[in-house]
PAZAPA-4460 file (N, C-alpha, C; in steps of 0.05 Angstrom, whole numbers, plus 32768, in hexadecimal, padded with zeros to 4 digits):
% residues 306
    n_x    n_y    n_z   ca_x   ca_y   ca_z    c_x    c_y    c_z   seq   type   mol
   85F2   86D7   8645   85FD   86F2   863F   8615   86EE   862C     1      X     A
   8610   86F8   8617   8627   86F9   85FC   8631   871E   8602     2      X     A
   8658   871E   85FE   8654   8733   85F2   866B   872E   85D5     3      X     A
   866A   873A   85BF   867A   8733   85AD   8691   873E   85B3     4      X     A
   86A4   8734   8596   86BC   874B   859A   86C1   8757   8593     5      X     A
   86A8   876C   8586   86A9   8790   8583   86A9   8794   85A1     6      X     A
   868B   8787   85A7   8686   8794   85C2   8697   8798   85D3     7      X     A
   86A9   8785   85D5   86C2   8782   85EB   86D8   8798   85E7     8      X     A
   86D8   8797   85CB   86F0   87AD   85C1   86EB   87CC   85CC     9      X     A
   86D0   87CF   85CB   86C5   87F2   85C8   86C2   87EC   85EA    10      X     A
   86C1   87D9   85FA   86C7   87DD   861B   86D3   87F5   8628    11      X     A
   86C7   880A   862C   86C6   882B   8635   86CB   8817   865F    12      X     A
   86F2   881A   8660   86FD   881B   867C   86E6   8829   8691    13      X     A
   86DB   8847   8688   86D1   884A   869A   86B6   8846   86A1    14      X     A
   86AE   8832   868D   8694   882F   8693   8690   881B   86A6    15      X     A
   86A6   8810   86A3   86AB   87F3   86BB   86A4   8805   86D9    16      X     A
   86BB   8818   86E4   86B8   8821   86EE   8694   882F   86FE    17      X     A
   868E   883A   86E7   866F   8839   86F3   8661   882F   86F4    18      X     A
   865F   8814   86E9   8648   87FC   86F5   8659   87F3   8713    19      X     A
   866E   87F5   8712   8677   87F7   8739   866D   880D   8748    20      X     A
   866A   8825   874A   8664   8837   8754   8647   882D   8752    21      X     A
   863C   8830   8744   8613   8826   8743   8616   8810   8755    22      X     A
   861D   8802   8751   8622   87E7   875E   8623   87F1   8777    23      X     A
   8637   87FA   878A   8634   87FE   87A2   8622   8815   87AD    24      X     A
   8620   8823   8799   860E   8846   87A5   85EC   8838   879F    25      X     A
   85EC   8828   878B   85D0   881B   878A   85BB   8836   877F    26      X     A
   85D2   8857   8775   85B7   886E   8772   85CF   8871   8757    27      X     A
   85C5   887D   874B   85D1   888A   872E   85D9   88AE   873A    28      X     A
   85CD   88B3   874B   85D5   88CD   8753   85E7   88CC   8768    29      X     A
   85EA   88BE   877C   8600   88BB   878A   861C   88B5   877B    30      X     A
   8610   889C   8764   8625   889A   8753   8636   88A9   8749    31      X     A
   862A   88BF   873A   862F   88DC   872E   8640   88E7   8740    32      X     A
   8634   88E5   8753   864A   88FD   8767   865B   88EE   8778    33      X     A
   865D   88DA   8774   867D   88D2   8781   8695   88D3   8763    34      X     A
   868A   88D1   874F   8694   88C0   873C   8693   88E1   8728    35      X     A
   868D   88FD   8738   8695   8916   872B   8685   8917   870D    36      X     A
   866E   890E   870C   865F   8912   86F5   864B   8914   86F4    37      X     A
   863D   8921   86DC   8621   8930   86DD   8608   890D   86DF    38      X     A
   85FA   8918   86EB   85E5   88FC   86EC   85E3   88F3   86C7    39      X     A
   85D7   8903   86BA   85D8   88FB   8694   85EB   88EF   8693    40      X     A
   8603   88EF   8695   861E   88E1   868F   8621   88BF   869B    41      X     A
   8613   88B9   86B7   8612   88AC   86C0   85FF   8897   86AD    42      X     A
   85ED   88A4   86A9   85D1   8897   86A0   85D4   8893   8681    43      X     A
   85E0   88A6   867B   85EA   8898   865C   8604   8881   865F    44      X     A
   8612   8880   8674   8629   8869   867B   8616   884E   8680    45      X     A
   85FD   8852   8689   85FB   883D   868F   85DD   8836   8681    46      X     A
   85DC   8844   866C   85D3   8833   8657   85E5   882C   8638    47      X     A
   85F8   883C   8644   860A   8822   862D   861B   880B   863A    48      X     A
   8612   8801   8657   8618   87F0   8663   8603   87DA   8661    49      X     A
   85EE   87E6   8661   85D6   87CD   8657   85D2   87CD   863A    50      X     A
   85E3   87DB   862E   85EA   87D8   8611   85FB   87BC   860E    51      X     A
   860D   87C0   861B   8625   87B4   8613   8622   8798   861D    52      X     A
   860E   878C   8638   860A   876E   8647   85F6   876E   863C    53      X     A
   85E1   8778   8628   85C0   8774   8623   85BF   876E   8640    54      X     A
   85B6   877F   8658   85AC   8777   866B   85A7   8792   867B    55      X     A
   858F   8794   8685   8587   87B4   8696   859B   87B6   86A8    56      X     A
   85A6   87A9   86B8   85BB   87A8   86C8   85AF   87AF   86E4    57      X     A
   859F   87C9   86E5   8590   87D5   86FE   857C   87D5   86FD    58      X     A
   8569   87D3   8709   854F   87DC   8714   854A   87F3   8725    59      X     A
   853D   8808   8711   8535   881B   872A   851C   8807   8745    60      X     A
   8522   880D   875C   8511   87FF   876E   850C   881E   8785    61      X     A
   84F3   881F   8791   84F7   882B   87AE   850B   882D   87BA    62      X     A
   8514   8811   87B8   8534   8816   87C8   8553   880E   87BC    63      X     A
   854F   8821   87A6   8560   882D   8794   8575   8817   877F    64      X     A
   857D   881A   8769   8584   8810   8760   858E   87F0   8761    65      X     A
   8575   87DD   875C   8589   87C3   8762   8591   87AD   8752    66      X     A
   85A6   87A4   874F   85B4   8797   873D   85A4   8783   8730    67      X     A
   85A1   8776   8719   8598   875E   870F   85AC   8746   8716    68      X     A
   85A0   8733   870C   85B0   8718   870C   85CB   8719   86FF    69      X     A
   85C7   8722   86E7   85DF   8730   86D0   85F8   8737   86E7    70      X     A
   85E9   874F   86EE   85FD   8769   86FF   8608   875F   8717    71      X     A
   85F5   8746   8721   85FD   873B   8735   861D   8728   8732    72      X     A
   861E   8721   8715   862D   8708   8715   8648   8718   870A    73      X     A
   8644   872D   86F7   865F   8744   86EE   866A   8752   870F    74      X     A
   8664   8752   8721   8662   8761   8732   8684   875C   873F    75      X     A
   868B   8744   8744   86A5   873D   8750   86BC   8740   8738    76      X     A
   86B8   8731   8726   86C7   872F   8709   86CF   874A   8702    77      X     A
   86BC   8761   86FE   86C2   877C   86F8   86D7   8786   870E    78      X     A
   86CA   8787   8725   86D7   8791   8740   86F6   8789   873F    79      X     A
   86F6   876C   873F   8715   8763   8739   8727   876F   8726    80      X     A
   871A   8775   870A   871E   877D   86F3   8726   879C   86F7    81      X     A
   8712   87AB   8706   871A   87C4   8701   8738   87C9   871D    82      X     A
   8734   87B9   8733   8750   87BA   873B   8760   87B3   8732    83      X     A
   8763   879D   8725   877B   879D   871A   8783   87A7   8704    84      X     A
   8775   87B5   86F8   8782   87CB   86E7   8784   87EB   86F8    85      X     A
   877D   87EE   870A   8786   8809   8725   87A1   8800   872C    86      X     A
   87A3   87E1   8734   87BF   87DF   8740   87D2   87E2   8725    87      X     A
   87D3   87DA   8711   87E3   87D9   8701   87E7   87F0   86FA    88      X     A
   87D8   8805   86FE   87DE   881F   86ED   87F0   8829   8709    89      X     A
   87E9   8823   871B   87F6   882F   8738   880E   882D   8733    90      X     A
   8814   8814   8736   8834   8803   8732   8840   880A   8719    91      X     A
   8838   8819   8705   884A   8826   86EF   884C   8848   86FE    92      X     A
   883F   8849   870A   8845   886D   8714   8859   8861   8727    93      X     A
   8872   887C   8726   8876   8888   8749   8870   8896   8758    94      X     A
   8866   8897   876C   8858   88A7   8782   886D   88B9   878A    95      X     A
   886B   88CD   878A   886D   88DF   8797   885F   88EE   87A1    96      X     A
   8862   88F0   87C8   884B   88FD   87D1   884D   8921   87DB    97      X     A
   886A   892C   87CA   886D   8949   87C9   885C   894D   87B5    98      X     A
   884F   8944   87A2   8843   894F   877E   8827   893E   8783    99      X     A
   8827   8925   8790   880C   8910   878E   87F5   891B   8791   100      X     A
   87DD   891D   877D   87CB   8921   878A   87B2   8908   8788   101      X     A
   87BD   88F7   8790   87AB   88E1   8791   879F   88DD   87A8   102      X     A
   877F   88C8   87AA   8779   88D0   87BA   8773   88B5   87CC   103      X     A
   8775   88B4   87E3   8776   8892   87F2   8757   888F   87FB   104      X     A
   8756   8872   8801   873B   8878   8814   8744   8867   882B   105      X     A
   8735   8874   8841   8744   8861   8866   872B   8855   8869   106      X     A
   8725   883D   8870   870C   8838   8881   8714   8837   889D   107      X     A
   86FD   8840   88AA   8702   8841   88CE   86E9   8847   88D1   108      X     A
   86ED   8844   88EE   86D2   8854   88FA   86C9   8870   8901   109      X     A
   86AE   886F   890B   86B3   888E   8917   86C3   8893   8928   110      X     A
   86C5   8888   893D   86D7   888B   8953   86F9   888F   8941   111      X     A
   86FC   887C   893C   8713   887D   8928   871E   8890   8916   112      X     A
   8700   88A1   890F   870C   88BE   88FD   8714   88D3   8913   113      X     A
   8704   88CC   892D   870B   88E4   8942   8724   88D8   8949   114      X     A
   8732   88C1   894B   8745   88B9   895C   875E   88BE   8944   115      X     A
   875E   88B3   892E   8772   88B6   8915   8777   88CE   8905   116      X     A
   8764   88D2   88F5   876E   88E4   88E9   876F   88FD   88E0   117      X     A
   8762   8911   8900   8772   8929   8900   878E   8924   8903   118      X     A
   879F   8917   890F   87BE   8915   8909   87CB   8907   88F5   119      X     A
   87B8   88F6   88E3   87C6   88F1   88C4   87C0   8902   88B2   120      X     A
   87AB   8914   88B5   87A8   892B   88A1   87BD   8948   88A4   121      X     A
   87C5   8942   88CC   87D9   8953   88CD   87F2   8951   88BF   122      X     A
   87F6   8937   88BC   880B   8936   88B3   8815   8932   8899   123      X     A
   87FB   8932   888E   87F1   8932   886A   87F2   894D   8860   124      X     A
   87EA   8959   886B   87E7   897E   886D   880A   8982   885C   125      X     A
   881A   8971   887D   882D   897E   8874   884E   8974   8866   126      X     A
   883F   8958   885B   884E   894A   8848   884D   8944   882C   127      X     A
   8834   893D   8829   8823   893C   8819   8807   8953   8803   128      X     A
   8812   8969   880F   87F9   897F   880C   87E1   8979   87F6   129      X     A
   87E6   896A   87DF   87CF   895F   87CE   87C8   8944   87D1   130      X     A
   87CF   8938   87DA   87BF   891D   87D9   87AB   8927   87EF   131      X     A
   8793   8912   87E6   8780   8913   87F1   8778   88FE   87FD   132      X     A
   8763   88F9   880A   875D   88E9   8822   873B   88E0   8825   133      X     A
   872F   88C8   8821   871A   88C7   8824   870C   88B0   8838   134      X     A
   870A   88B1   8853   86FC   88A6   886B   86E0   8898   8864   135      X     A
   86E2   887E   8865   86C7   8873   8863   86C2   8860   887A   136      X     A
   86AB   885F   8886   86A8   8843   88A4   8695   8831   888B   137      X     A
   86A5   881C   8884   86A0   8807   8878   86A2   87EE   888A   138      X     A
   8682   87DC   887E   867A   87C2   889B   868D   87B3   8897   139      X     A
   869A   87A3   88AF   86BA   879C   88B2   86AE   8778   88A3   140      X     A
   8698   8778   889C   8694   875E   8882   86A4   875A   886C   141      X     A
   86A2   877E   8862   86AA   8788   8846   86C0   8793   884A   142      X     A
   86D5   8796   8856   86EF   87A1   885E   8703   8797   8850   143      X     A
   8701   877C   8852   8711   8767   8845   8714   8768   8828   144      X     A
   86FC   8768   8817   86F3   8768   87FE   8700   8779   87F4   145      X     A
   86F5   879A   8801   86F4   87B4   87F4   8724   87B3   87FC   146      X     A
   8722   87AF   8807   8740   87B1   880D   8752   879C   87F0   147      X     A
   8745   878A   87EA   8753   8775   87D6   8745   8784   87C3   148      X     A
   8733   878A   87BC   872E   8792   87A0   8739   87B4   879D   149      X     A
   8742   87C1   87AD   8750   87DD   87AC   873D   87F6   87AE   150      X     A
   8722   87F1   87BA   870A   87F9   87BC   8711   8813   87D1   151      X     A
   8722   8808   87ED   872F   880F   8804   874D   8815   8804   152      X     A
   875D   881C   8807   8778   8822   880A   8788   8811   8824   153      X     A
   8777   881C   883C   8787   8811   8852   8767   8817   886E   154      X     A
   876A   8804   887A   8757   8808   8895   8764   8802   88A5   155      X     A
   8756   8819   88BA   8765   8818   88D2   8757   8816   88EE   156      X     A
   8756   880D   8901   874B   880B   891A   874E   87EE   8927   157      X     A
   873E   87E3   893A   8732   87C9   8941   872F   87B5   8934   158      X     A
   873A   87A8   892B   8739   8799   8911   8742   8778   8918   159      X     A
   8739   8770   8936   874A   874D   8931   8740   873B   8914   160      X     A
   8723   8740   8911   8721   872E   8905   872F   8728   88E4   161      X     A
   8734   8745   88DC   8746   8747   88CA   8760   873C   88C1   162      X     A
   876F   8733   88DA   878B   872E   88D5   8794   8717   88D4   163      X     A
   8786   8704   88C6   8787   86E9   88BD   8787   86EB   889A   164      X     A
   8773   8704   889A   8778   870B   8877   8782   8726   886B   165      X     A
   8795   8736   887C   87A3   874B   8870   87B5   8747   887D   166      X     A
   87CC   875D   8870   87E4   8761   8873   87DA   8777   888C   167      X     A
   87E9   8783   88A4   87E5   8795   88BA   87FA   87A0   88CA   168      X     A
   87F7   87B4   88DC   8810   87BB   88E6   8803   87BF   8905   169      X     A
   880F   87BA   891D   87FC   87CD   893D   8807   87E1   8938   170      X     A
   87FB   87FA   8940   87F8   881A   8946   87FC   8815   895C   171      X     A
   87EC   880E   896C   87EB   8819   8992   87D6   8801   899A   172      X     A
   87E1   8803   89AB   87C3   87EA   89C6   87C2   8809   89D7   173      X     A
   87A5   880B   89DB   8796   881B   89FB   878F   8816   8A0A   174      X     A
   8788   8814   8A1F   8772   8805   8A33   874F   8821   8A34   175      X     A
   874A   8804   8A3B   8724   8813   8A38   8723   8821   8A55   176      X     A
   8713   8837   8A54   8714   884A   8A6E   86F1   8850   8A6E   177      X     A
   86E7   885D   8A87   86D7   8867   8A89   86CF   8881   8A85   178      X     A
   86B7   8888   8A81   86B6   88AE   8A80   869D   88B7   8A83   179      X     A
   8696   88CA   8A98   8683   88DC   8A9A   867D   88F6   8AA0   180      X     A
   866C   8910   8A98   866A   8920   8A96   867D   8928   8AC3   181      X     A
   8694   893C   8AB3   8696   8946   8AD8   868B   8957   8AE4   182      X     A
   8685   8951   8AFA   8672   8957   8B10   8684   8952   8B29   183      X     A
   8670   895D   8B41   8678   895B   8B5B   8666   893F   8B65   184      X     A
   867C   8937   8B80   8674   8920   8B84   8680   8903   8B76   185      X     A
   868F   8905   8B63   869A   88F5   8B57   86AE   88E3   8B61   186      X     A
   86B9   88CC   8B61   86D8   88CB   8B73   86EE   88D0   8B52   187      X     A
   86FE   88DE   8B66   8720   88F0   8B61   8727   88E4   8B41   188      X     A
   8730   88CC   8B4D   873C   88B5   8B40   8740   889D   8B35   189      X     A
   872A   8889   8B43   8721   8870   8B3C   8700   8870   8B44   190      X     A
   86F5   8860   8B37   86DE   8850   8B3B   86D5   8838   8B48   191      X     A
   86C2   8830   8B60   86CA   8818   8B65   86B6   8810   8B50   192      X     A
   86B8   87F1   8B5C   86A8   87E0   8B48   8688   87E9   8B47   193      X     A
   8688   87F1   8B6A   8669   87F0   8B6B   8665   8811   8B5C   194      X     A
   866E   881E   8B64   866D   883C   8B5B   8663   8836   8B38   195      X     A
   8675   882C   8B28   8674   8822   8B05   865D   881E   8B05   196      X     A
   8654   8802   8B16   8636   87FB   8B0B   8616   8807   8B0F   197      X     A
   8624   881C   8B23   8605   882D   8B2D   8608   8840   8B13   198      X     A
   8616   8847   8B06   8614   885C   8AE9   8604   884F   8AD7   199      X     A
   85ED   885F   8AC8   85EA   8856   8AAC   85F3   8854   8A99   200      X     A
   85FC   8850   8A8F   8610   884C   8A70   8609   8848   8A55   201      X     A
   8617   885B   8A44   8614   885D   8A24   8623   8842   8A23   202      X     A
   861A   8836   8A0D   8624   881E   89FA   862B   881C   89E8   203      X     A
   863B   881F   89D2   863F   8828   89B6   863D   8809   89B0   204      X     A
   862A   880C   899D   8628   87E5   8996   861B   87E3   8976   205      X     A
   8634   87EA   8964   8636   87DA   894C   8644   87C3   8953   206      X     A
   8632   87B8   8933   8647   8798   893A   865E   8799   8936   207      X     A
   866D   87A6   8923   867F   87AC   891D   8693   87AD   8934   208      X     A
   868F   87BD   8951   869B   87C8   8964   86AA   87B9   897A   209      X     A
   86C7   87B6   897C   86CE   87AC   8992   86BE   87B0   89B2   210      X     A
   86AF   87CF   89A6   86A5   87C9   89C7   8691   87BC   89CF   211      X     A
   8683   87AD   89B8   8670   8797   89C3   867B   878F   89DD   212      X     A
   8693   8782   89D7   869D   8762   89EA   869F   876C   8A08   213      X     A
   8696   878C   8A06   869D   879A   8A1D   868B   878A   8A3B   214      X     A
   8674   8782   8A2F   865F   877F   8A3E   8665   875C   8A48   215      X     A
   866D   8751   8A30   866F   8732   8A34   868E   8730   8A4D   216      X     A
   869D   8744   8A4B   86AF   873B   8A5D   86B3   8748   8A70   217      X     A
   8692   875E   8A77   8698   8763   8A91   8686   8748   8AA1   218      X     A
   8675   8740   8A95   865F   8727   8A9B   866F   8711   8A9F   219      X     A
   868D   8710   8A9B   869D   86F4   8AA3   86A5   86FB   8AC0   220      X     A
   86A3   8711   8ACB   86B2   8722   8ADF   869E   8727   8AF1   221      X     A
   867A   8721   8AEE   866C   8720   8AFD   865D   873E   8AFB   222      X     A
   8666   8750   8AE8   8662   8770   8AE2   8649   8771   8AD1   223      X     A
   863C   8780   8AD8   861D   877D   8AC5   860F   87A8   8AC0   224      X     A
   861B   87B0   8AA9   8617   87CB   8AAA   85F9   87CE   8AA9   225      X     A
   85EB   87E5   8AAD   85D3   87F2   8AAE   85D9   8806   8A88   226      X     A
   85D3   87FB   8A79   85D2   8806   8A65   85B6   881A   8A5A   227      X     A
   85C1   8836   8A60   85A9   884A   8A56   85A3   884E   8A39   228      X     A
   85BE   884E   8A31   85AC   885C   8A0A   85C8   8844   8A01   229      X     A
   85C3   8836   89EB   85CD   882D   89DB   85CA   8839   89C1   230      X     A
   85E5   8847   89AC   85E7   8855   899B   85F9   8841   8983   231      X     A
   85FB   884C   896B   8611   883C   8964   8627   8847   8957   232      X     A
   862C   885F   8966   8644   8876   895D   864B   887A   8970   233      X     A
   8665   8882   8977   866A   8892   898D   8670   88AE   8986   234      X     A
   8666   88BE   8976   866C   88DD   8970   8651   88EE   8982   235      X     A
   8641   88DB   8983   8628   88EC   8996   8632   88E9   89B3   236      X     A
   8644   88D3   89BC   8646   88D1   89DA   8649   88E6   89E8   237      X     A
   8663   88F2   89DF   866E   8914   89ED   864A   891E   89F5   238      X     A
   863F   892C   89E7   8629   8936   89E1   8617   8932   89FE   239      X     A
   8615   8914   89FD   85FE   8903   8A10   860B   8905   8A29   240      X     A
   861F   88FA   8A30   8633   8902   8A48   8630   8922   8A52   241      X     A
   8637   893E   8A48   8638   8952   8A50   861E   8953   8A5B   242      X     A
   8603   894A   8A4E   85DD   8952   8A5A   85E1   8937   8A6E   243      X     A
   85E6   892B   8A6C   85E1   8913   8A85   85F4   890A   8A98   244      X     A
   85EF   88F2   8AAC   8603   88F5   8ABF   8606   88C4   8AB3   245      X     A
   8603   88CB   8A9F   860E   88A7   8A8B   8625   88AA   8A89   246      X     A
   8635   888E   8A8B   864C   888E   8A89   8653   8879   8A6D   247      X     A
   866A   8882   8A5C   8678   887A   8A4E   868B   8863   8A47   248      X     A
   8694   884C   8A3E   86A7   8846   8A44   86C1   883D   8A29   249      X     A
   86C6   8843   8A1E   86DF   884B   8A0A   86FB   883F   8A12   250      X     A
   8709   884E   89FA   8728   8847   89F9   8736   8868   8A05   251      X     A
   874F   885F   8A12   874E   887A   8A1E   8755   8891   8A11   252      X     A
   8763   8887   89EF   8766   8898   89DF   8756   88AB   89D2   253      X     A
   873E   88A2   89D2   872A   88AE   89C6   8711   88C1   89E1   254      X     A
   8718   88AE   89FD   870F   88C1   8A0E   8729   88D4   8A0F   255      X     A
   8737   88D6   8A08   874D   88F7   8A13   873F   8907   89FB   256      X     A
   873E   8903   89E4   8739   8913   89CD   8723   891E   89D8   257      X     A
   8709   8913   89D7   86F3   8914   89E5   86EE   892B   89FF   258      X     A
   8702   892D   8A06   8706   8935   8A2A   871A   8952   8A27   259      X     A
   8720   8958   8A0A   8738   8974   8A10   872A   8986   8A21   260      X     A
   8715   898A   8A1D   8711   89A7   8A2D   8710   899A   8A49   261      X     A
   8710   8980   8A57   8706   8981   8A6D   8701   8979   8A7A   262      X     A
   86D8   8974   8A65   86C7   8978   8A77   86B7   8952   8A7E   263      X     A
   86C9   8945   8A7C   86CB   892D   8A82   86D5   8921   8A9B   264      X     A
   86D4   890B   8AAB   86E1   8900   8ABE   86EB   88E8   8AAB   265      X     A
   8708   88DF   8AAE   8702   88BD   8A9E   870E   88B3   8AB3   266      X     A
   8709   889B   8ABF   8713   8889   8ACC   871B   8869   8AC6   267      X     A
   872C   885F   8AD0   8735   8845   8AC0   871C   882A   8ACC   268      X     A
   871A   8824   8ABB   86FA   8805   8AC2   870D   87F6   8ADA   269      X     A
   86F4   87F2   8AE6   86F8   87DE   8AFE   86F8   87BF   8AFC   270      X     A
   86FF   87BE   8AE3   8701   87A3   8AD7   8712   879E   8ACC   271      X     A
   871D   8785   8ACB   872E   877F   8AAE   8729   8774   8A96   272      X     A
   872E   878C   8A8C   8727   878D   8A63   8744   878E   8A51   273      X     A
   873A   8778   8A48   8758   877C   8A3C   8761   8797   8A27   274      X     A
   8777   87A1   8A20   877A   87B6   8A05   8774   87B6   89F6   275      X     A
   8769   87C4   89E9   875B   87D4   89CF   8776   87D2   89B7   276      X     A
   8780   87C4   89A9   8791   87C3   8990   8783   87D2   897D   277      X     A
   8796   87EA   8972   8787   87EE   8959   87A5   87F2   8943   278      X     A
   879A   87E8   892F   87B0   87DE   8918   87A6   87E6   88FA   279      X     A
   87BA   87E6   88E5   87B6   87F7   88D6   87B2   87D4   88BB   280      X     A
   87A4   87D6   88A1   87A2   87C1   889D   879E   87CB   887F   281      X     A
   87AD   87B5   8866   87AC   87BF   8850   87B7   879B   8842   282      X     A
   87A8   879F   881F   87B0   8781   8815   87C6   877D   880D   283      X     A
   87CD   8767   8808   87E2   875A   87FC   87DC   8766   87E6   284      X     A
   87CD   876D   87D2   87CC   876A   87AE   87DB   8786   87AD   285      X     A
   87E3   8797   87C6   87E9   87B9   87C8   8801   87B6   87CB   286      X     A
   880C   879F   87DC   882A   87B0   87E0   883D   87AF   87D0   287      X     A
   8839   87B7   87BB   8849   87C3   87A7   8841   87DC   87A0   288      X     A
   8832   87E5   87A3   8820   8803   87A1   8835   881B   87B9   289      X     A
   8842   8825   87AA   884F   883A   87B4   8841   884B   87C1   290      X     A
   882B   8856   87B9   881C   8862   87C6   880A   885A   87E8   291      X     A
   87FE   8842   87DC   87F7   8835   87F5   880D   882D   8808   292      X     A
   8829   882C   8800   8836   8821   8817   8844   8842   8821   293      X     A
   8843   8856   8818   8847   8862   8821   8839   8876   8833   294      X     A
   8818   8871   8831   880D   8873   8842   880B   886A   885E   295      X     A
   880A   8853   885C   8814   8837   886A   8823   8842   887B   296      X     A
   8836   884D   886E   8854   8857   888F   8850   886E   8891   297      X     A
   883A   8879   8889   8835   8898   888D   8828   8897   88A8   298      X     A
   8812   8880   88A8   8800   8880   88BF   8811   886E   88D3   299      X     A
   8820   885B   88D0   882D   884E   88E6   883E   885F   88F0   300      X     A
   8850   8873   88E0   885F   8888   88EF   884F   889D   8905   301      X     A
   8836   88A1   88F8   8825   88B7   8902   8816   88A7   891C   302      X     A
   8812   8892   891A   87FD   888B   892F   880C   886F   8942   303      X     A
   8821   8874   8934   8830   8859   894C   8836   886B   8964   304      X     A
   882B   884E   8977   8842   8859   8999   8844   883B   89A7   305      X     A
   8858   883F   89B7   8862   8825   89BE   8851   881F   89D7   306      X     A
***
């Protein structure tokens, strides 16, 4: 692959940009609509992108757009490229978040959007009124990457394996609780052991999820659950709990949210599990980014407790 140095000169910034977006959306129409443009616009960008490498770059396939060898090898180099010209333009602005209307992106989970950020948007509402905010559950493989190349802003939740390669702050430790639909016949207050194990139980089991290890360390303790439905969200649990008499088992922050109206019992596990840490996590190549660090203490103010 040659390109000259016209070619290099007439290099259209934003076309970089959309061989990243194709790149990860893998559709030219998804592309379009994250990236606020008509599909034609897209498709004329990215044939003066295989203009510019002599190389198709994509393949339409059944299963949608996929990179060549070419596209494969521009793929990091660009990425790098186009962050570090985001950070640089960042670091010549000042942020201000009375006028800002820029927009962040959080990775977390589902659980995590129910547990976080109705109270960082509350408090965005009313500090911030234009900046904007965009939630993605990105696989905790790519967390790292998308966080160094400026892809991500800041992630937040469960995160040990992370903190050997970002910068981080703790929010809160919880302890894991139990929960099932209330009924009569229940006991008050505690659960015994044997009581826990006669329940069927939801599982939330991405890999991603601290609550895997849930199972491996009741099994050091001699504890062996009866698992009924394994899901890999917990936004359907509420749902399944209210029609059945399965039990739950979570952080207790997210069982209270879960539980306003009620119609829940949660009780604390008859085991010992250690705390649920969840921490807020963002790169080194950022903290100079006014913006990101001021997010940064937006959410440690908003979501710390001792």
């Amino acid at each position: 692959m040659y390109i000259d140095v016209i070619n290099f000169h007439s290099i259209d910034l934003n076309l970089l940009r959309v061989f990243q977006v194709i790149l990860e959306e893998r559709s030219l129409t998804r592309a379009a609509q994250r990236l606020h443009l008509s599909q034609p616009t897209i498709s004329y960008s990215l044939g003066r992108l295989r203009s510019l490498f002599d190389d198709p770059l994509f393949v339409r396939t059944p299963d949608g757009m996929l990179p060549t060898a070419t596209a494969e090898r521009l793929a990091v180099p660009l990425s790098n490229a186009i962050a570090s010209i985001r950070e640089a333009l960042r670091q010549s602005e000042e942020f201000d978040p009375a006028t800002s209307t820029r927009e962040f992106r959080l990775a977390m989970s589902d659980i995590g959007e129910h547990v976080f950020l109705p109270r960082i948007c509350e408090k965005l509402q009313r500090v911030a009124p234009e900046v904007r905010l965009a939630a993605e559950q990105v696989p905790l493989r790519e967390v790292e990457e998308k966080l160094r190349l400026g892809q991500i802003d800041l992630a937040i939740g469960n995160l040990p394996s992370l903190m050997p390669v970002t910068n981080h702050a703790l929010l809160f430790r919880d302890e894991f609780v139990c929960m099932t639909r209330k009924r009569a016949g229940l006991p008050a207050r505690k659960l015994s052991r044997q009581k826990f194990l006669e329940f069927l139980h939801v599982s939330v089991t991405t890999s991603d999820s601290s609550h895997l290890a849930i199972d491996d360390i009741l099994r050091t303790q001699g504890l062996h659950r009866r698992i009924a439905l394994r899901v890999p969200h917990f936004t359907v649990v509420p749902q399944i709990l209210q029609r059945t008499d399965w039990m739950v088992t979570l952080h207790k922050g997210a069982a209270l949210m879960f539980n306003e109206t009620g119609q829940f019992s949660i009780y604390p596990i008859p085991a010992e599990i250690p705390d649920i840490e969840s921490t807020v996590h963002w790169h080194r190549n950022f903290d100079n980014d006014e913006g990101i660090c001021w997010l940064r203490e937006l959410v440690i103010e908003t979501l710390h407790r001792g």
